[in-house]
TIBA-455911 format. One line per 10 residues: number of its first residue (from 1); their letters; for each residue x, y, z of C-alpha. Coordinates in pm, 1 decimal. Layout:
NUM = A = X:Y:Z; ...
This chain:
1 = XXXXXXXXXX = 0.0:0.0:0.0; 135.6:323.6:-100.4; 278.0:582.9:197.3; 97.5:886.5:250.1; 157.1:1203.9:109.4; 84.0:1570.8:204.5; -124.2:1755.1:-13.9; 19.1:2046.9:-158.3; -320.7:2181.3:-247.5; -433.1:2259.1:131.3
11 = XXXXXXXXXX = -103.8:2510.9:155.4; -176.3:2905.9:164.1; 32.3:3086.4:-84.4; 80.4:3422.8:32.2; 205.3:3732.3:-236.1; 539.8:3750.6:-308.5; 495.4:4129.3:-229.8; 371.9:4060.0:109.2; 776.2:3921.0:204.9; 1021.5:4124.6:413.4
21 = XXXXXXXXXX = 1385.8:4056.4:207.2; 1674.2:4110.5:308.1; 1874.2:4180.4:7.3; 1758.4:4475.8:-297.1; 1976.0:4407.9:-635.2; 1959.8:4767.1:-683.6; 2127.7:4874.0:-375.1; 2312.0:4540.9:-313.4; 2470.3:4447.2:-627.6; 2836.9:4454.4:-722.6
31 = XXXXXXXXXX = 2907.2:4767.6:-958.4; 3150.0:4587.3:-1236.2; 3397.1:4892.0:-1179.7; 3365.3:4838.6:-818.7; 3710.5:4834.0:-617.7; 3812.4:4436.7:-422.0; 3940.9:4411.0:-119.0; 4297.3:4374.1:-82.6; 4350.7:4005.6:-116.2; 4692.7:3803.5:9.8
41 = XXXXXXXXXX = 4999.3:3806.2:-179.5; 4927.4:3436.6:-204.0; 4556.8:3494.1:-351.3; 4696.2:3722.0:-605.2; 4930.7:3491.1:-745.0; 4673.9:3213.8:-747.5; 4433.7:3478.5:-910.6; 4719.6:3560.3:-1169.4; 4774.0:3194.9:-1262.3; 4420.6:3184.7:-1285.3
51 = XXXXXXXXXX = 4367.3:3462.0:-1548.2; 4658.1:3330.4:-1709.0; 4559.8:2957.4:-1809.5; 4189.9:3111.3:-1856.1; 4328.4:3307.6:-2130.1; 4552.0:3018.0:-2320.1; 4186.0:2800.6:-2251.7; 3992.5:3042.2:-2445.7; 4312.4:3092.8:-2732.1; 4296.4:2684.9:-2771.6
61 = XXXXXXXXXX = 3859.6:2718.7:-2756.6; 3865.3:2490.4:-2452.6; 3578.8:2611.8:-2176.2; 3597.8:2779.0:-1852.3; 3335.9:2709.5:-1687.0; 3227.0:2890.9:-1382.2; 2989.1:2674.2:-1155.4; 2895.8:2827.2:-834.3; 2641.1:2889.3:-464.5; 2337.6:3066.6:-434.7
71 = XXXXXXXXXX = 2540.6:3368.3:-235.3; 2722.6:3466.5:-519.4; 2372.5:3602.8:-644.7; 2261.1:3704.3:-314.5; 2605.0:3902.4:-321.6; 2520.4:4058.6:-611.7; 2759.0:3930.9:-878.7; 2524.0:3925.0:-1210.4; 2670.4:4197.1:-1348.8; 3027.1:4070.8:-1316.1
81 = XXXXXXXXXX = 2945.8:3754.1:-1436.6; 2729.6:3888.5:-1741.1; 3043.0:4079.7:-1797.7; 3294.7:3750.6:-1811.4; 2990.0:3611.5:-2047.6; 3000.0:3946.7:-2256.8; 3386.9:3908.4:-2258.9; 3442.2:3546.7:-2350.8; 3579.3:3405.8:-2117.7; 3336.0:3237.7:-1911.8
91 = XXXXXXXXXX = 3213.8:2930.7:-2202.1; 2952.5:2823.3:-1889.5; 2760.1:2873.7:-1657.8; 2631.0:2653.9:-1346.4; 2472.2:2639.8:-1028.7; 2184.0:2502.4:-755.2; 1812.4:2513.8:-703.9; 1852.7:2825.3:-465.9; 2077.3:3037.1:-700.2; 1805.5:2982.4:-969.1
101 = XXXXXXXXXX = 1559.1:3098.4:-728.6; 1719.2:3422.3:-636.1; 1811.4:3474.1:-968.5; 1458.9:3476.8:-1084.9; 1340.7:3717.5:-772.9; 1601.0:3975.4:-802.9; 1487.3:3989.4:-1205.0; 1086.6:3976.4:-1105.7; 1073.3:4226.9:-778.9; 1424.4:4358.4:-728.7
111 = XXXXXXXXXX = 1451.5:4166.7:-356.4; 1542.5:3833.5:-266.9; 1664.0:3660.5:46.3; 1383.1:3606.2:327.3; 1411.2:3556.3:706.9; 1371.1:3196.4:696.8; 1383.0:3091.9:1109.5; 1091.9:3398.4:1143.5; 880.7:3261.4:845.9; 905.4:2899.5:920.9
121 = XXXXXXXXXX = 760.5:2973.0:1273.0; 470.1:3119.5:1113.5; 444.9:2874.2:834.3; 515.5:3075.0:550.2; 836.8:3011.6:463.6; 876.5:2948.9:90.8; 505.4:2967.5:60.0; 513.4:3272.8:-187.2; 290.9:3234.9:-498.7; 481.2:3443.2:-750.0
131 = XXXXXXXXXX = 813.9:3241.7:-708.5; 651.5:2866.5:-705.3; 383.3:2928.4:-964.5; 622.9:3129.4:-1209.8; 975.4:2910.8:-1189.1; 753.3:2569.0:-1175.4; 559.3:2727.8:-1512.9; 915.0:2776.5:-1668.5; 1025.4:2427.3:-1583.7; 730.2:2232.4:-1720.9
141 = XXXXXXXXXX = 708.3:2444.6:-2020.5; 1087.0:2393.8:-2049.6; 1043.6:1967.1:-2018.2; 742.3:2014.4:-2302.2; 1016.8:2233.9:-2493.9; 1329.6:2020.0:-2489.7; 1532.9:2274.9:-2281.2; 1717.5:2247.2:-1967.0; 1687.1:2368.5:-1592.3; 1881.6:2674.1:-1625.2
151 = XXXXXXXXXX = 1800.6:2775.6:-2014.0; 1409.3:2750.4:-1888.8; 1426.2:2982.9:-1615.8; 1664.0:3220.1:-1832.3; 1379.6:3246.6:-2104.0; 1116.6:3297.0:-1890.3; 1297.3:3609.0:-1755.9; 1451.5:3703.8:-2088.9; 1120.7:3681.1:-2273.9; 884.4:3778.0:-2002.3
161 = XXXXXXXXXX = 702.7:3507.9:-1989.0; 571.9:3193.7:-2190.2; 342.9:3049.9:-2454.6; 103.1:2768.1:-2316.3; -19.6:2525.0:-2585.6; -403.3:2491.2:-2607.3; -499.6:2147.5:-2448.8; -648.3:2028.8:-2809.6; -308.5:2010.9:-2939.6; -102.8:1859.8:-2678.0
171 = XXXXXXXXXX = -383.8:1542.8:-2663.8; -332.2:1514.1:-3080.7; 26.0:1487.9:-3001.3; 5.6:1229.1:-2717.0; -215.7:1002.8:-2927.5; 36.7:1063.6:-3189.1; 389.7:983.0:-3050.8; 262.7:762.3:-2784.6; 393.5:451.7:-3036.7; 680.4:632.1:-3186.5
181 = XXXXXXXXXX = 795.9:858.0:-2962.5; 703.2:799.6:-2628.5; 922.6:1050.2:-2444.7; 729.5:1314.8:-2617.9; 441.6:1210.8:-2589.2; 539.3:1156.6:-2197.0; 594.7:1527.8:-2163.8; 321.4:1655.5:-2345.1; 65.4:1444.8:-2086.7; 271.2:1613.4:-1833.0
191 = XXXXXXXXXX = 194.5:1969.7:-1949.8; -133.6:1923.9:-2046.1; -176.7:1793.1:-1659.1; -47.3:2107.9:-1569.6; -282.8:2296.5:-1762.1; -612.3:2109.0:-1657.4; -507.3:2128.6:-1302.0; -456.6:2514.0:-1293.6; -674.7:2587.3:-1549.3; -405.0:2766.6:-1768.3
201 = XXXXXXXXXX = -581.7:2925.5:-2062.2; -377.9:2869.7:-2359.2; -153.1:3172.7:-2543.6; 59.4:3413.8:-2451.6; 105.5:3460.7:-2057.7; 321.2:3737.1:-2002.8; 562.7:3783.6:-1667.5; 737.8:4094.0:-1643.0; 1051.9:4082.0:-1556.3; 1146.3:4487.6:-1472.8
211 = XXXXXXXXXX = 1484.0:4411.2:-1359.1; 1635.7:4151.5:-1596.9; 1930.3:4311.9:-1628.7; 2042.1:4159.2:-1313.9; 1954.1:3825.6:-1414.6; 2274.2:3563.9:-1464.7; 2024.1:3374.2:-1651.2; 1825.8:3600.3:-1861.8; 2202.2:3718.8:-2026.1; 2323.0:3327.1:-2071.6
221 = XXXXXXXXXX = 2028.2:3269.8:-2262.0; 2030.8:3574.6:-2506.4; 2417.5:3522.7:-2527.0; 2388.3:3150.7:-2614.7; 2583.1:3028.6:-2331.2; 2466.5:2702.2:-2150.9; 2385.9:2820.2:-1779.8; 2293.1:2465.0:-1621.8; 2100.1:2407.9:-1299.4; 2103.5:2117.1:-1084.7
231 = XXXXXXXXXX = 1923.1:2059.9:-781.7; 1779.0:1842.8:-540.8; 1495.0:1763.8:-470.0; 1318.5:1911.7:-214.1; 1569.6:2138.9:-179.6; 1466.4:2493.1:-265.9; 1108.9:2652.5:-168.9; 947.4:2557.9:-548.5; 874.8:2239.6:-426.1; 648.7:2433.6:-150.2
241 = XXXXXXXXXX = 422.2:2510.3:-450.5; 159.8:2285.3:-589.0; 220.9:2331.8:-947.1; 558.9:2178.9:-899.8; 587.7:1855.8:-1106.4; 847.2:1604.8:-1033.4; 859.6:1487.8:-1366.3; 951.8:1797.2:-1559.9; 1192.4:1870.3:-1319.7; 1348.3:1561.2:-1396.6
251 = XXXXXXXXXX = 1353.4:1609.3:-1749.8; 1535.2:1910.1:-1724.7; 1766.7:1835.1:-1455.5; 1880.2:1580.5:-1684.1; 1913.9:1719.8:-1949.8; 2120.7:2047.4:-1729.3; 2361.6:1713.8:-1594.4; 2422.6:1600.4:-1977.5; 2490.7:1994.5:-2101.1; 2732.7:2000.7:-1831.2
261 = XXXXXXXXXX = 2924.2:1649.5:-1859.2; 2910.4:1744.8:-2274.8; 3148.5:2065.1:-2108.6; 3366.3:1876.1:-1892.1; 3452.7:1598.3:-2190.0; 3612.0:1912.5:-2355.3; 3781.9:2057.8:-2071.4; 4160.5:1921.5:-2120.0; 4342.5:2278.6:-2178.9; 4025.4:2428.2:-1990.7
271 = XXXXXXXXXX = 3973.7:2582.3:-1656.6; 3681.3:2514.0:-1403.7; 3582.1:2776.7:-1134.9; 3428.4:2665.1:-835.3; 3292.8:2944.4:-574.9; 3118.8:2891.2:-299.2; 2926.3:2530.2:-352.3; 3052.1:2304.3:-87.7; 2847.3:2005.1:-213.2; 2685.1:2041.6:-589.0
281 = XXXXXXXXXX = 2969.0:2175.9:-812.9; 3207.5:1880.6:-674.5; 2933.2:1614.8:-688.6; 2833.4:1690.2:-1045.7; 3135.4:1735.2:-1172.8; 3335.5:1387.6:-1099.0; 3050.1:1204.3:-1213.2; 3077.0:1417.5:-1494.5; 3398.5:1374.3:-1525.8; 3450.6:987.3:-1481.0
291 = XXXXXXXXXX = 3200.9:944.7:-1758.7; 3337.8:1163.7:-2049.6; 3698.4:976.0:-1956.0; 3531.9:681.2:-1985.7; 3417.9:788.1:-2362.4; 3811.5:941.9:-2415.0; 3935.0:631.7:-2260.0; 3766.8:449.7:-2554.1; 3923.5:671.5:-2809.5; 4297.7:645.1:-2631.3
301 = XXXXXXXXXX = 4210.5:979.0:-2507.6; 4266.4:1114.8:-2154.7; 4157.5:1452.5:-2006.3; 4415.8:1573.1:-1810.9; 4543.1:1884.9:-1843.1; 4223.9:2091.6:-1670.4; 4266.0:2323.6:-1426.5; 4042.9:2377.7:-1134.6; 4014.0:2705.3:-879.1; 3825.1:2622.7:-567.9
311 = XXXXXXXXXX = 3740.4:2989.7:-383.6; 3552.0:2934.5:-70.5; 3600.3:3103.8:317.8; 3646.7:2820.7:460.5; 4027.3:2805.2:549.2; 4256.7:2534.5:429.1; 4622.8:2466.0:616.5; 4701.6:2222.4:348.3; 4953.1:2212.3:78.2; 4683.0:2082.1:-212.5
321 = XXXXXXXXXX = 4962.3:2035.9:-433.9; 5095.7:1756.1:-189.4; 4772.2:1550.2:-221.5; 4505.6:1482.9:-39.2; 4589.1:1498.4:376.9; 4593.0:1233.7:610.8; 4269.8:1110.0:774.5; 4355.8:1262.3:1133.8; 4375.9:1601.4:955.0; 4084.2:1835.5:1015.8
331 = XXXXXXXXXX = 4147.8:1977.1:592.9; 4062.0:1574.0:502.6; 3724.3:1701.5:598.8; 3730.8:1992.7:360.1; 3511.1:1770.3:149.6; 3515.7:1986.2:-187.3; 3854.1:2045.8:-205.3; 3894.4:1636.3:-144.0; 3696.0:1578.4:-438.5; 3843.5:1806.3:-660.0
341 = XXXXXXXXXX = 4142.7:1718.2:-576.3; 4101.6:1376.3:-680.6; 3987.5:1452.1:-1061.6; 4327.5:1523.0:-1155.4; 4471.2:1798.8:-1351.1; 4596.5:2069.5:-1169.2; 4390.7:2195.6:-858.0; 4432.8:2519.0:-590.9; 4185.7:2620.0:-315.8; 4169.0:2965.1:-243.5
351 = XXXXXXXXXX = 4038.6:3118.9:89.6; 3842.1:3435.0:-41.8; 3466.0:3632.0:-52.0; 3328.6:3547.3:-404.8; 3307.7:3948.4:-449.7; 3681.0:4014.7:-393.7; 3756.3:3658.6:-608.1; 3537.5:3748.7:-930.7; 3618.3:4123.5:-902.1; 3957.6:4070.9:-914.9
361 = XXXXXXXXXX = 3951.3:3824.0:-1225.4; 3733.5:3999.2:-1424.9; 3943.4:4357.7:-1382.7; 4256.9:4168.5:-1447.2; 4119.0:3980.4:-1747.8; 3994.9:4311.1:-1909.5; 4397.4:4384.2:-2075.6; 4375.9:4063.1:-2240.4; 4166.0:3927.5:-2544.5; 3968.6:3613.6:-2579.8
C-alpha cells in the first residue's frame, strides 16, 4: 500500500509582495567597476595563474566554466558575471536550485533573500505564490520544450514570460507519438496535466521581468551560453508550490547534468571555477567527469590537463599540491577540495569572498583578449 503524502493543495500561498527581504539588487549588487578588497599576496598569485591559463583556454577554444552557490547572487555578482559572459571568457555557466531561485526574484521584484527561522515559525516560509507558480511554469514548459533547468528559467525572464499550448493540441500529439515517440508524448501528458489542473488558458502569458538586467540567466540565454542548474529535490522553496511537477523537473535536470558532462569531456586545456558550492559543483562534476573519460578512454584519449580554482572562506592549512591529507587532519574534511582534488589535472583552493575573487579576475582579465 502506497505511503501517505501531504497535499500540496491545502497550503496558503501568500504574495510575493507581502515578504520582508533582506537583500535589494539595486542597492546590493556589485558595480563591475567596483574596487576588491585587498587580497593576500598568495591569492593574487593564485588569481594571476588563474587569469593566465583562462586566457591560453579560451586561445585553444577549450571552456571555462564557472559553476557556483546561491550567495554569489545574493552578493550581487550578475553583473560581473554577465560581464565575463560578454567578454568570452566564461564558455559556462552553473549552479543550484537556490541560485536559480534568487536569480529569478532579483529579475521579477528587485529583492530576494527572506528571514527563513521567522517565516518557518509562522508557516510561511517558501510559501510565496509568485516564485513557485512562475519558476515551476518555466520548468514544465521547459520539459514540453526540450530545454534544460537553467536555459528555462533564463527564457522565462529574458522573454517575459511563456506560450502555453491549447490542451487540443497537446492530446493530438500524445495520441500521436505515444507509439513512436514515447518521451514526447510523456511530456506533453505532463503539461497538459499542468494545464487542466490550474486551469491555464492557452496563449501568450506574459511575466514581467522589470529588472532583468540583473539576471545571470536572462544574459546566458540571449548570449547563447549554456547556464545549467542542478538541484535536489526538495531542496529549494518551489517544491512548496503545488504546481511543482516532479517529472519535468526531472527532465530538465537531466538534461542540465548532460549539457554540463558534454562541457567537462572538452575541458583538457580548460579551466573550471568553483565558488562557494561546498556540495553540488564537486558532486556533479566527478561524475561528470569519470564518464566523459570513460568515452576518451575508448578513443585512447585522456583529459588531463584541466585546471580547477576552488574559492571558498572556509580556510585550508594544506599544501593541495601535496595531495590529499591524512585522515587525522581536520582539511581531510574539507570535502570539496577532497573531491576536486582527486579529478586530476591541476587543482588550488583559495580562501576568499566570491566578491573580492570574481572582481579581481574579471578587472585583471579586461587587458587581455579572448
Amino acid at each position: 500500500m502506497p505511503y501517505p503524502q501531504f497535499d500540496r493543495h491545502k497550503i496558503k500561498m501568500l504574495p510575493l509582495s507581502t515578504r520582508i527581504n533582506k537583500n535589494q539588487i539595486e542597492r546590493d549588487h556589485v558595480p563591475v567597476d567596483a574596487a576588491p578588497q585587498q587580497l593576500t599576496d598568495v591569492a593574487q598569485k593564485v588569481i594571476a595563474e588563474a587569469v593566465e591559463r583562462i586566457v591560453e583556454a579560451r586561445q585553444k577554444d577549450a571552456p571555462v566554466m564557472l559553476t557556483f552557490g546561491a550567495h554569489s547572487i545574493k552578493n550581487g555578482l550578475a553583473l560581473v558575471m554577465i560581464e565575463l559572459m560578454e567578454a568570452g571568457w566564461v564558455t559556462h555557466l552553473a549552479t543550484n536550485g537556490a541560485g536559480i531561485i534568487h536569480d529569478w526574484e532579483f529579475a521579477f521584484q528587485g529583492q530576494s533573500s527572506e528571514d527563513v527561522e521567522g517565516y518557518v515559525k509562522k508557516g510561511q516560509f517558501g510559501n510565496w505564490e509568485e516564485t513557485g507558480r512562475n519558476i515551476n511554469l518555466a520548468l514544465n514548459l521547459g520539459a514540453y520544450e526540450g530545454k534544460g533547468y537553467g536555459e528555462s528559467v533564463g527564457a522565462f525572464i529574458e522573454n517575459e514570460g511563456g506560450d502555453i499550448p491549447d490542451a487540443a493540441s497537446l492530446v493530438e500529439e500524445i495520441n500521436t507519438h505515444a507509439a513512436d515517440n514515447p518521451a514526447r508524448a510523456a511530456a506533453a501528458a505532463d503539461l497538459l496535466s499542468i494545464i487542466k489542473t490550474f486551469d491555464l488558458p492557452a496563449g501568450r502569458m506574459e511575466v514581467p521581468h522589470a529588472w532583468k538586467r540583473f539576471s545571470v540567466q536572462a544574459a546566458a540565454y540571449r548570449l547563447g551560453v549554456p547556464s545549467t542548474g542542478h538541484p535536489m529535490f526538495g531542496h529549494d522553496i518551489i517544491y512548496n508550490h503545488p504546481m511543482n511537477h516532479g517529472a519535468s523537473v526531472g527532465r530538465v535536470a537531466e538534461r542540465d547534468f548532460l549539457t554540463f558532462a558534454e562541457s567537462v569531456s572538452r575541458l583538457d586545456g580548460g579551466v573550471y571555477l568553483s565558488i562557494g558550492s561546498a556540495v553540488m559543483s564537486p558532486m556533479v562534476f566527478e561524475k561528470s567527469l569519470s564518464i566523459s573519460q570513460n568515452v576518451a578512454i575508448q578513443h585512447d584519449d585522456l583529459i588531463k590537463d584541466h585546471s580547477i580554482y576552488v574559492v571558498d572562506l572556509a580556510k585550508s592549512h594544506w599544501d593541495w599540491t601535496q595531495g590529499e591529507p591524512p585522515v587525522d587532519n581536520p582539511d581531510y574534511y574539507l570535502r570539496y577540495n577532497k573531491s576536486f582534488n582527486r579529478m586530476g589535472g591541476h587543482m588550488r583552493y583559495l580562501t576568499a569572498d566570491n566578491r573580492d575573487f570574481l572582481l579581481q579576475l574579471a578587472h585583471s582579465l579586461r587587458g587581455h583578449s579572448s
